[in-house]
N, C-alpha and C positions, 0 to 999 in steps of 0.2 A: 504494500500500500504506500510507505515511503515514496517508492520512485516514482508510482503514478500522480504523487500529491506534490511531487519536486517536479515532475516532467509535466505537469499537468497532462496527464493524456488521458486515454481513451478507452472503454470498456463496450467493446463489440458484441453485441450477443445475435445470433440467429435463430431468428423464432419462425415462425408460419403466419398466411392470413388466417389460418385454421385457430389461433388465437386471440384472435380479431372481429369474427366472423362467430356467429353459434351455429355449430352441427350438431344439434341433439343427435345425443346417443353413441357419439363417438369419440371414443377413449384417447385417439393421439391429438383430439380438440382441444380436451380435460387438459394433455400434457403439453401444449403449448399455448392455452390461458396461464397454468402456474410461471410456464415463463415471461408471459408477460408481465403479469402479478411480481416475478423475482427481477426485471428490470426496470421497472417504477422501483420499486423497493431500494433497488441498489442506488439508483441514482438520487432518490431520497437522505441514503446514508452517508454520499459522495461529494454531492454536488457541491457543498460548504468549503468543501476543500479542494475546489475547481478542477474536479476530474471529470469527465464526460461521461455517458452513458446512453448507448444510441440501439436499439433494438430492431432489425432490420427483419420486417416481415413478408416475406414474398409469396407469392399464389405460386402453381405448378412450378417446379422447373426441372428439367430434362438431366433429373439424376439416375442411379440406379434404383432410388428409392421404388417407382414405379414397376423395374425388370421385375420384382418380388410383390407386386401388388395383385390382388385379381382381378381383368377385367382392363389392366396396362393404366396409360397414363388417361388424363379427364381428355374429350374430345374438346377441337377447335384450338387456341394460339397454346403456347407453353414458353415459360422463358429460358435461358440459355443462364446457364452458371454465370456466365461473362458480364452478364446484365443485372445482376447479383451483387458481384462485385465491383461493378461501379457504381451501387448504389453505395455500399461501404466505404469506397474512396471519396467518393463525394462527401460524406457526412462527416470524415475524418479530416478534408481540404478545407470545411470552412474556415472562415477568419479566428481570430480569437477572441473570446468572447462570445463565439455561438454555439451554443448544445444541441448538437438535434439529438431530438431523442426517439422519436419510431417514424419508420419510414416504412410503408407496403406499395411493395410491389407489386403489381398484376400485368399478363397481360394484357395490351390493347382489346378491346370490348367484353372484356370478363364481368361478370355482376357479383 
């Protein structure tokens, strides 16, 4: 905690729109609402000591996660890792002095 409260940096988490979003009745929802819940929380415990805490929640995106899914990935756009991670570059390049702190991703026309 030192270095991040001398670096002032930044605490990345990867969550889901699945945390965002309610899907009654499904369990990897549950476990990425409490991630939500654990990065409010953090950045609650942080923020005074100007560390950042940014929660980057994306819709689909074209992991292996789906290979193991039944039924493949959701039909229509899906995003690419790539696009992922320039949302986290992005969040981490602003100025100083700005916290972002959740960002969801989707594809173009997703609901």
């Amino acid at each position: 905690m030192a270095a991040l409260r001398d670096s002032q940096g930044k605490i990345v988490l990867i969550g889901s729109e699945a945390g965002i979003m309610h899907r009654p009745g499904n369990t990897y929802s549950v476990t990425k609402w409490a991630l939500t819940a654990f990065a409010e929380n953090t950045r609650l415990l942080v923020a005074a000591d100007g560390v950042g805490v940014t929660m980057v929640a994306p819709g689909p995106v074209d992991t292996p996660f789906y290979a193991a899914r039944e039924g493949g990935a959701p039909g229509g756009s899906i995003l690419t890792a790539d696009t992922v991670a320039d949302a986290v570059v992005w969040a981490l390049t602003q100025p100083a002095g700005v916290d972002v702190n959740t960002i969801v991703v989707r594809p173009s026309g997703r609901m």
